[in-house]
C-alpha positions in Angstrom: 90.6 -94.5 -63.8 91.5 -95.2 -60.3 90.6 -92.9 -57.8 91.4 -91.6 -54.5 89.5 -92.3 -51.3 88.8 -88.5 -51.0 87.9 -88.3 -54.6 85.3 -91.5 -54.8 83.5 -90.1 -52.0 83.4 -86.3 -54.0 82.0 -88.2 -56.8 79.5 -89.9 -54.6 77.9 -87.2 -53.5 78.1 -84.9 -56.7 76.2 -87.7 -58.0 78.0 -90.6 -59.7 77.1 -93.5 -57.6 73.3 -94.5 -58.6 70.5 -92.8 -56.0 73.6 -90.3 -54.6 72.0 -86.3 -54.6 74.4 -83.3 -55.8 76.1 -82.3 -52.5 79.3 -81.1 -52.3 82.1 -81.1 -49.6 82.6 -77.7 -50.5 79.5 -75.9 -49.7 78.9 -78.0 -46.3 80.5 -74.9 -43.7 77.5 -72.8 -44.9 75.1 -75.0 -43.8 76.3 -74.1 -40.1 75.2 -70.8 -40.2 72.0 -72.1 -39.1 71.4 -71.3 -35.7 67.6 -72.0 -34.6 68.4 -75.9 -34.1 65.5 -77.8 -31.7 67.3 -78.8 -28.1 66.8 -82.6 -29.0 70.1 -84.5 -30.3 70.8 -85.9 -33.4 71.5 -89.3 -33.0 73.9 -91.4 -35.3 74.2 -95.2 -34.5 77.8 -96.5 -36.1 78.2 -100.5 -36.1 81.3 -102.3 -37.6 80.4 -106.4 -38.5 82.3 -108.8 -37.4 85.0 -106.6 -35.3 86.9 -108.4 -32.7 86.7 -106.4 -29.3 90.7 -105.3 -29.0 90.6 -103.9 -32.8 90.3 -100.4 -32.5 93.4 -98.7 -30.9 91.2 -97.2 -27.6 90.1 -100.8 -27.1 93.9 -102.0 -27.2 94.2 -102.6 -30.7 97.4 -101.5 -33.2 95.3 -100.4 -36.3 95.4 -97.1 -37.0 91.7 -95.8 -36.0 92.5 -92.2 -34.8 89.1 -90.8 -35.3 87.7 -93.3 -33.1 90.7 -93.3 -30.3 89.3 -89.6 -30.5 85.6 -89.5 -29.9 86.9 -92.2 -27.0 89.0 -89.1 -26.0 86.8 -87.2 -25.7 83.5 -89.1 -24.7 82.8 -92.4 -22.7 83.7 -96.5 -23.5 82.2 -99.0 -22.0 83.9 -102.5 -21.0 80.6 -104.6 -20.3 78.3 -103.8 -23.1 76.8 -106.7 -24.8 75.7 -108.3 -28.1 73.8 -111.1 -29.2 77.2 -112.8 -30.7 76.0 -112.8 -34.4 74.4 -110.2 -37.5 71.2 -110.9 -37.8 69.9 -111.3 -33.6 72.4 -107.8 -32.4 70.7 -106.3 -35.3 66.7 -107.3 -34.6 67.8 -106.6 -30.8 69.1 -103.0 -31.6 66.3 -102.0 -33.3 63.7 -102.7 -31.4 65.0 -103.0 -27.6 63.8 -106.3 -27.2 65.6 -110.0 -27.2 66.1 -110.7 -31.1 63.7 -114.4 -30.6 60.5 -112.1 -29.7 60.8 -109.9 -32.9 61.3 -112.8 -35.6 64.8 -113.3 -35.1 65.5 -116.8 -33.7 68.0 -117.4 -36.1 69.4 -115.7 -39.4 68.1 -114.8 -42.1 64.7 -114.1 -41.6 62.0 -110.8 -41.3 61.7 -108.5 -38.3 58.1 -108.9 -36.9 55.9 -106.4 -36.2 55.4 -106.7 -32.7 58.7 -104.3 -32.4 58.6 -101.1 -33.5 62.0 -99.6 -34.8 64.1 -97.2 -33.5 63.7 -94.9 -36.7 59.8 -95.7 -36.9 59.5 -94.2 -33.4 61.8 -91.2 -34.1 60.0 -90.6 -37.2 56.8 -90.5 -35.2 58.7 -88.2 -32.9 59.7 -85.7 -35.3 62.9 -87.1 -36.5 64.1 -87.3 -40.3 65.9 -90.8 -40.2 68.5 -92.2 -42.5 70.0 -95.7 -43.0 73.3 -96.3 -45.0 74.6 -100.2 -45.1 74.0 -103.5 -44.0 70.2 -104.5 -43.0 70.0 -108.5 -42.9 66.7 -107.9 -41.4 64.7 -109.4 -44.4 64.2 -112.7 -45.3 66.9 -114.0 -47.8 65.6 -117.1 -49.8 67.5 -118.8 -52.1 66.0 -119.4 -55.2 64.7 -123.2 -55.9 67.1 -123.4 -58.8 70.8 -123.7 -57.3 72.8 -122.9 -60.9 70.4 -119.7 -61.3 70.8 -118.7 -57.8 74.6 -119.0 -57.7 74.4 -116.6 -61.2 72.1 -114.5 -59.3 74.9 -113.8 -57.0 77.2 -113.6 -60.0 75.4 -110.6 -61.1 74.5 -113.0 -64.1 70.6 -113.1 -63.4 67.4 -111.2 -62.6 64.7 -113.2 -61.8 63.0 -109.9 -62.1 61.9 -109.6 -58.1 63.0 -108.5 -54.6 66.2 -109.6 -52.9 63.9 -110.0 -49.6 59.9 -108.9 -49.0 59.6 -105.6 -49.7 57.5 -104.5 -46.8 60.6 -105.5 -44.0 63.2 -103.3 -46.3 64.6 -100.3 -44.2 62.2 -97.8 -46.6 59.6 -99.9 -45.1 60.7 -99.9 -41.6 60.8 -96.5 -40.7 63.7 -94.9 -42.5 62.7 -92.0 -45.0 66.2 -92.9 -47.0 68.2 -96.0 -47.3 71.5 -96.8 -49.4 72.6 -100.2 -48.4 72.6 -104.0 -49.2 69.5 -106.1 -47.4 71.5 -109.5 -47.5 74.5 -110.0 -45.0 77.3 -111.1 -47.1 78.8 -109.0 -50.0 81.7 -108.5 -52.6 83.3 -105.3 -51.5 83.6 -104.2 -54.6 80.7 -105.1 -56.2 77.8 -105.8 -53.7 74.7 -108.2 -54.1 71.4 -106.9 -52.9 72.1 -103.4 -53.1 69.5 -100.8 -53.0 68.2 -97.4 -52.4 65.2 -97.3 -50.9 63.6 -100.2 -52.4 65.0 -99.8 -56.0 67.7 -102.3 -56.8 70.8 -101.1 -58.1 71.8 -102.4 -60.8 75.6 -101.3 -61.6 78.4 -99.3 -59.1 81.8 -97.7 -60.7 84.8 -99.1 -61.4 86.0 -97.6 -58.4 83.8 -98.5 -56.2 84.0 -100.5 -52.5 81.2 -100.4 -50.3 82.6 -98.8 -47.1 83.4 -95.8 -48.8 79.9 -95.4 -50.3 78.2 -96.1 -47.0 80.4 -93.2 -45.6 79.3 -90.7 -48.4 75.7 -91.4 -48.0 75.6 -90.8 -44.3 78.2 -87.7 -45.7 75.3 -86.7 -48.0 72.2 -87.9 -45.6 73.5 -84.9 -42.9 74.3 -82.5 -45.0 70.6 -82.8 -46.0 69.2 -83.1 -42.8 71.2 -80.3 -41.3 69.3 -77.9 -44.1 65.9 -78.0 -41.5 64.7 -77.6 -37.9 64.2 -81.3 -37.1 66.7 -83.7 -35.5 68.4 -86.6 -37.9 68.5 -90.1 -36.9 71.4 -92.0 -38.9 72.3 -95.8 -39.1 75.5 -96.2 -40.6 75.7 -100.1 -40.6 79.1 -100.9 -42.1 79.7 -104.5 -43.5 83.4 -104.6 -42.7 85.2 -105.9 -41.4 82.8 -109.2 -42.1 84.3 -111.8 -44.8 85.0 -112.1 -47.4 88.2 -109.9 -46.7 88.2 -107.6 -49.3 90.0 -104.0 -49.1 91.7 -100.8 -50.9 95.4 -101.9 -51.8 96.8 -98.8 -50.4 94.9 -99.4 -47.1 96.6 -103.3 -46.8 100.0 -101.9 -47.4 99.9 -99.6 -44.4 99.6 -103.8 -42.6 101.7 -105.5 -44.6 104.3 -106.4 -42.0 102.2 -105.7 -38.9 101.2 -109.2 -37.9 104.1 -111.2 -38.8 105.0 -111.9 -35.4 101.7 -113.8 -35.3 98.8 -114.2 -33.3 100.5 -115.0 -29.7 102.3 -112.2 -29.5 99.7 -109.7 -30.7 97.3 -110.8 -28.5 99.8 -110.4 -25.5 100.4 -106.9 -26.6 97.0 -106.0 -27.2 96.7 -107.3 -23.2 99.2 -105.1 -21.7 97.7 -101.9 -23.6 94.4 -103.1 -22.3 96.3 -103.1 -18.7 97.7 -99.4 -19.1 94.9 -97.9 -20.1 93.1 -98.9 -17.4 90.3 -100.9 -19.1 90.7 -103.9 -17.1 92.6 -105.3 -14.0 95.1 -108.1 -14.5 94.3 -109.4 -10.9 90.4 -110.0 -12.3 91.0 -110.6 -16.1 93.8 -112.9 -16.8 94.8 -113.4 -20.3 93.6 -117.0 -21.8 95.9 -118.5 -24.1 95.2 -118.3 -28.1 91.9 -120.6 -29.1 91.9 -122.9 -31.9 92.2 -126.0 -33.3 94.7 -125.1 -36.0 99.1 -124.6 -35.1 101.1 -122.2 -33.0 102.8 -119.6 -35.1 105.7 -121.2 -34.8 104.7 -124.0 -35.8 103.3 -122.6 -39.1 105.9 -122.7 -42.5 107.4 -119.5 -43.8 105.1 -119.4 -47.2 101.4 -119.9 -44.2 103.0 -117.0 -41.9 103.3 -114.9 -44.9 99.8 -116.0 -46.2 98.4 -115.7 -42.6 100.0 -112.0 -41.8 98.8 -111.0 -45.6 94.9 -112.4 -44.0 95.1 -110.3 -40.5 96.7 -107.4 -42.5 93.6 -107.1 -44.8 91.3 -107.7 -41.5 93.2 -104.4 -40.0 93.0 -102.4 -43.5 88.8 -102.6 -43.4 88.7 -101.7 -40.1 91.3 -98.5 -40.8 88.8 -97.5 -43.9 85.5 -97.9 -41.3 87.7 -95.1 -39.4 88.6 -93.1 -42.4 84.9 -92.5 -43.3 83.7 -91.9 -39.5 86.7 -89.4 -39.4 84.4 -87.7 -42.6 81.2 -88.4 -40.7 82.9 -86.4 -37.8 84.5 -83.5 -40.2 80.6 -83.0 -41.6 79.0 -82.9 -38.1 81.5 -79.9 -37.7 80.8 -78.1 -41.1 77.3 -78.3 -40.8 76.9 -77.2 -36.9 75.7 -80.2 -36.0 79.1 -82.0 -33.9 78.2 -80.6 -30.4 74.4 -82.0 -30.1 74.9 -85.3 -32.0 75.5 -88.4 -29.6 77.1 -91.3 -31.8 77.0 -94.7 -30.2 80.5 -96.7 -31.6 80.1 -100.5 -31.7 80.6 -103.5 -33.1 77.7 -106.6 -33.4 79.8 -109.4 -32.6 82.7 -110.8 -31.7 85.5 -111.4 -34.5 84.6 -114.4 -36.6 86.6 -117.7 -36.8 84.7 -118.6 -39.9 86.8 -119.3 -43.2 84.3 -119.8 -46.1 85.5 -122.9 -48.4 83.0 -122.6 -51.4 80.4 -120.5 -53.5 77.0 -120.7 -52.8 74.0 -119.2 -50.5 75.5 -115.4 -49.8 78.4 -116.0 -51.9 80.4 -115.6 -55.2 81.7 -117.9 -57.5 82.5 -115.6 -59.9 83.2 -111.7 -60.3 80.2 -109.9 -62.6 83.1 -110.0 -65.6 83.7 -113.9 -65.0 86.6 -114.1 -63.5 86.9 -116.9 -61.0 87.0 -116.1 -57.4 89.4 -118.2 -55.4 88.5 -119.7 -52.1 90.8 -122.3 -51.2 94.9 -122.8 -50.4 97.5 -119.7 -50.6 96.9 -116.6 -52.2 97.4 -113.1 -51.6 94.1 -111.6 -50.0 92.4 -108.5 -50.5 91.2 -108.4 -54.0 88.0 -108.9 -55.4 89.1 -112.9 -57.2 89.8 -113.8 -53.4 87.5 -115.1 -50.7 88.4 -115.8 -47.2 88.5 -115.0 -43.4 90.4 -114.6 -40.9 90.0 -118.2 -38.9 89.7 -119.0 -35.0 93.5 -118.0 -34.4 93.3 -114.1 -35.7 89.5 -114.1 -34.2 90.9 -114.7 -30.9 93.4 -112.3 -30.6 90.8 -109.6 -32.2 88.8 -110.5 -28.9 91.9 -109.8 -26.5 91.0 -110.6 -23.8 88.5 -112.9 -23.9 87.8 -116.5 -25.0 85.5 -117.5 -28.1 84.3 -115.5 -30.8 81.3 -115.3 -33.0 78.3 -117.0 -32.6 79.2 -118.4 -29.3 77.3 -116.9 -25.6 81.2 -116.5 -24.2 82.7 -113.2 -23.5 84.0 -112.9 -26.7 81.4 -114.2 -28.9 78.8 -111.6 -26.8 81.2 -108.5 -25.7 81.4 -105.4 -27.8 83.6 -102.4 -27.3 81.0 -99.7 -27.0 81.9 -95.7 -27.2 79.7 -92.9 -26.9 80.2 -89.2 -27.7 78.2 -86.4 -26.8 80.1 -82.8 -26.2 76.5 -81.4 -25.4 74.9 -83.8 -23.3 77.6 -86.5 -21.8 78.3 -85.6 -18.7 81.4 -88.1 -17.7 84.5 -86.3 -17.4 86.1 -87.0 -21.3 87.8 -90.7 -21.7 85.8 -92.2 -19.0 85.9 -95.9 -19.3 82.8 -97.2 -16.9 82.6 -101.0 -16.2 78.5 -100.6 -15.5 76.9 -103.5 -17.7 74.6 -102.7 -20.9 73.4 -104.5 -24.1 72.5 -103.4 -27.3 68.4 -103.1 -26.6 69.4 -100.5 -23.8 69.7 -98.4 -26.9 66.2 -98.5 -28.3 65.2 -96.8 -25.2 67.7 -94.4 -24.5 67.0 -93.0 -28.1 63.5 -92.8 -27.1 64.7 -91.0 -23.6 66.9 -88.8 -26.2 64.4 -87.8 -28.0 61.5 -87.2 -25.4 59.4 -90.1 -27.9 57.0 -92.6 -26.2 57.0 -96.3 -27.1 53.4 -97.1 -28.2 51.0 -100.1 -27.3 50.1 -100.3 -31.1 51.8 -99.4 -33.9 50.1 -99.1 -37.7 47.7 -101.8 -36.3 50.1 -104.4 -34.8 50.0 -105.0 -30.8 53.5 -104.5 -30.1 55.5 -106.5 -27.4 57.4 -104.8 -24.2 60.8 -103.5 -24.3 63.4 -105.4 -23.1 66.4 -102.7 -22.6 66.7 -99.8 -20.1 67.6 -96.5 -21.0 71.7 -95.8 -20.9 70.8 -92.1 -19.7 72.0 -92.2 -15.9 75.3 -93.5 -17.0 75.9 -90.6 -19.4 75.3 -88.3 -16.6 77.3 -89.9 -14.6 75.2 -91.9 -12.0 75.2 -95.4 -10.9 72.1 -96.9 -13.1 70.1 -99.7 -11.7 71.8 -102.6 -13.7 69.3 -105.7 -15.7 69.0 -108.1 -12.5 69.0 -111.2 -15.6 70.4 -110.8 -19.2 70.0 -113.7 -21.1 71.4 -115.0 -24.3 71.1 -117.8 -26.6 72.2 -118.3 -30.5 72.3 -121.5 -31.9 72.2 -123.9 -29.1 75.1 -121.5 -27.4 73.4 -119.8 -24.5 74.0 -117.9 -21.2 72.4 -116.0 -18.3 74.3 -113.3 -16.6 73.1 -112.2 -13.0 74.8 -109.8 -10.8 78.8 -111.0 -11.2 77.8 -114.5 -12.0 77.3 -116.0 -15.7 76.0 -119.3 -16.2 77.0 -120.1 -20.0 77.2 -123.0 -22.6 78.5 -124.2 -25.7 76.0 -126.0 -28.5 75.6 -129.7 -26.5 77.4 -128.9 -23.7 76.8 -128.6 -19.8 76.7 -125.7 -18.4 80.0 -123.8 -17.1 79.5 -121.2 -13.7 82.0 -117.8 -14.1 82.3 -115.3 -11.1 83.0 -112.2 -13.3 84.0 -109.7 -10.8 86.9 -112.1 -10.2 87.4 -113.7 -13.2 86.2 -111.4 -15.9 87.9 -113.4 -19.0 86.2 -116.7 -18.0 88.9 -119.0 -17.3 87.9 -120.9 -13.4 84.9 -122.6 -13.8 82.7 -122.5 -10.5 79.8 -125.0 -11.4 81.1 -127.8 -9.1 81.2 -126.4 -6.5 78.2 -124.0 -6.3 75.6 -126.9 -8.1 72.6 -125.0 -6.3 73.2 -121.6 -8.3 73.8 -123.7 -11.6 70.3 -124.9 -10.8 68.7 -121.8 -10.1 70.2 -120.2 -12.6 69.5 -122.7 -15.5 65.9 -122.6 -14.5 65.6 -118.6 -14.8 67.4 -119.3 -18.0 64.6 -122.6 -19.0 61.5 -119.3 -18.2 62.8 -117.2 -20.6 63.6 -119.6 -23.2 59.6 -120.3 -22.8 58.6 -116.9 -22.8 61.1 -115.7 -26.1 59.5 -119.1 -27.5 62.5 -121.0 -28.0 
């Protein structure tokens, strides 16, 4: 029986998806008459995967995201906040307040150390109850030795009767006292690999079922439990989507289906001259770069690829539109319960859009759904569905990161930029809608949770000597002060790296020399300056070679 978005997440949380407690919808407004709440905030951290910068309609974007267009509203976005331009390192980084190379994660794929202590192990030390719902890919995802078993592991075709990563770096085992979610990166929508709660794996999901929608009713069903005491919630709602495989709700990709057919050119030029109205950059100091990629123009493109390509974007916009449905939930819970006005929820995404187009099976991916049918991967189809596997490709990725060049992976503006919004009625103190252009990064928000919630960052934590925090706490810039800005932020992720001092940003592809932006005047790094200031490549590239030492690269 098929059901409706508002029905699946009823029957989530009276129950019917594996690990889900009996909470209804219903009997959430008398939670509120609680009044004796502690001064300290909740704190709900929402990430998207994979979302390009200009996707959500605040940041410029068309899809239809009008519960985040109004937390933006009503609270503050930022236009400088950085990632670490991929899963895995934003992740480690976020976590822990330090660069992702000091706490294990040099590349994907592999365990967060224990010389950082997690945001939810602090603010369970602090008093908080803490609750994770989605993605992880903090763990260390082997494949096994045998490559047919492996791929049938994926399948859903084979237990090898042990852990999808080391127990002890799951989320139950990293300071969250629940956790619904998958712990590898890459999943089927509709029928996820790796999924668990707490550190049971679960074995079978409805018919109905997709992946966004339970991660919303869990964080649905997490607050309405938390709300029940005293004690301030943390909640990590870590969506997947919009990451690849492109997989969404047929009534969501209909709402798309002739949105992009005017291709990527002229959406990105759109996208630019919302950006422009809204104020959220100046066209004198951010001019618009033309479309990256090696594949065709639009034009250029035959009538059956536009259709296939618009069909591909329209999918991209549909998962993002679910994230928003479910936050819009999220939102419409926080008010039942009491708890809207002294929650701050940080809105971002982890990375830039991705150009990536998978082409085959294997690793993190399907060959086949759990009822055999084949998935496809390769030549024209119609996207969406659970037999189909693709992205979006370095055309759509670049118009998702309006204005900027790159995507994904690379140290560029729009492998490493995220469009960051915070919302707090009680505490922000920015007159509502504020767009700031002061300069963050995800491990600013390790400490400013700490700040938050009046919790210390230990020496020592369960035994382990733990290393300094990198980030600085966001707080000034919620009240509305100038804060003292990082005087270096570096980056680096598979051989792409980049240091950023005051307006200048000294960045590189894998292999390449080293290009010199001036970002105050050329925010969208288009006029490369390295010729002619060779003495502040050097100096720069030599703070860059310390820390590379130091993070042990």
């Amino acid at each position: 029986m098929k059901l409706t978005r508002r029905q699946f997440l009823r029957s989530t949380l009276l129950g019917s998806v594996p690990g889900a407690c009996a909470l209804s919808l219903g009997c959430l407004p008398a939670l509120s008459s609680r009044t004796n709440r502690q001064s300290r905030p909740n704190i709900i951290i929402i990430m998207a995967d994979d979302m390009g910068f200009s996707d959500v309609g605040c940041f410029g974007g068309e899809i239809r995201t009008p519960n985040l267009n109004g937390l933006a509203a009503n609270g503050l976005r930022f236009t400088q906040f950085y990632n670490c331009a991929r899963c895995c390192p934003t992740r480690a980084s976020l976590m822990t307040g330090q660069y992702p190379h000091k706490v294990g994660l040099v590349q994907n794929g592999r365990d967060l150390t224990r010389n950082g202590i997690t945001i939810a192990e602090a603010l369970r030390q602090a008093g908080y109850q803490t609750a994770m719902a989605g993605k992880w890919h903090l763990s260390r995802t082997v494949p096994l030795a045998n490559k047919e078993l492996h791929q049938k592991w994926l399948d859903h075709q084979y237990d090898p009767g042990e852990p999808f990563a080391p127990l002890e770096t799951y989320p139950a085992n990293r300071g969250f006292d629940r956790h619904y979610g998958v712990i590898w990166g890459v999943i089927d929508y509709f029928d996820p690999f790796s999924l668990v709660d707490g550190t049971e794996a679960i074995k079978t999901v409805p018919d109905d079922y997709y992946f966004t929608d339970a991660v919303t009713a869990k964080s649905v069903e997490y607050i309405g439990e938390f709300s029940r005491t005293d004690k301030p919630f943390f909640l990590y709602v870590a969506h997947c989507a919009p990451h690849w495989p492109l997989h969404a709700r047929p009534e969501d990709i209909a709402k798309y289906k002739d949105t992009y057919k005017a291709g990527w050119e002229k959406l990105r030029r759109e996208r630019y001259q919302r950006m422009l109205k809204a104020g959220l950059f100046d066209k004198e100091n951010t001019p618009l770069p033309p479309i990256q990629g090696k594949g065709r123009k639009w034009e250029q493109l035959s009538e059956e690829e536009k259709e296939f390509q618009a069909a591909k974007m329209a999918v991209h916009a549909a998962m993002i539109d679910r994230i928003d449905q479910g936050i819009g939930d999220i939102v419409s819970t926080l008010k039942a319960t009491g708890q809207m006005e002294n929650t701050v929820i940080f809105f971002l995404s982890d990375n830039g859009a991705s150009p990536e187009v998978p082409q085959q099976p294997g690793y993190d991916r399907s060959s086949h759904t759990r009822d055999g049918r084949k998935i496809r991967y390769k030549g024209i189809f119609e996207p969406g569905s659970e037999t189909t596997y693709t992205g979006i490709g370095q055309a759509w990725a670049s118009a998702s990161n309006t204005p900027f060049r790159y995507w994904k992976k690379e140290s560029y503006e729009g492998g490493c930029h995220t469009p960051l919004i915070i919302h707090w009625p009680k505490g922000l103190k920015t007159k509502p809608g504020s767009i700031t252009q002061q300069t963050g990064h995800v491990m600013d928000i390790m400490p400013t949770c700490l700040e938050l919630a009046g919790a210390s960052y230990p020496a020592q934590y369960k035994g382990h000597k733990l290393t300094a925090l990198d980030g600085k706490s966001l707080l000034p810039i919620f009240a509305g002060n100038k804060r003292k800005e990082h005087e270096k932020v570096f980056f680096e992720h598979m051989g792409g790296r980049a240091v950023r001092m005051d307006d200048w940003k000294l960045v590189a592809l894998k292999d390449e020399p080293w290009r010199l932006y001036n970002l105050a005047e050329d925010r969208t790094e288009t006029n490369d300056l390295a010729a002619e200031h060779p003495d502040r490549v050097q100096a720069m590239s030599a703070e860059w070679e310390k820390w590379a030492g130091r993070v042990g690269l």
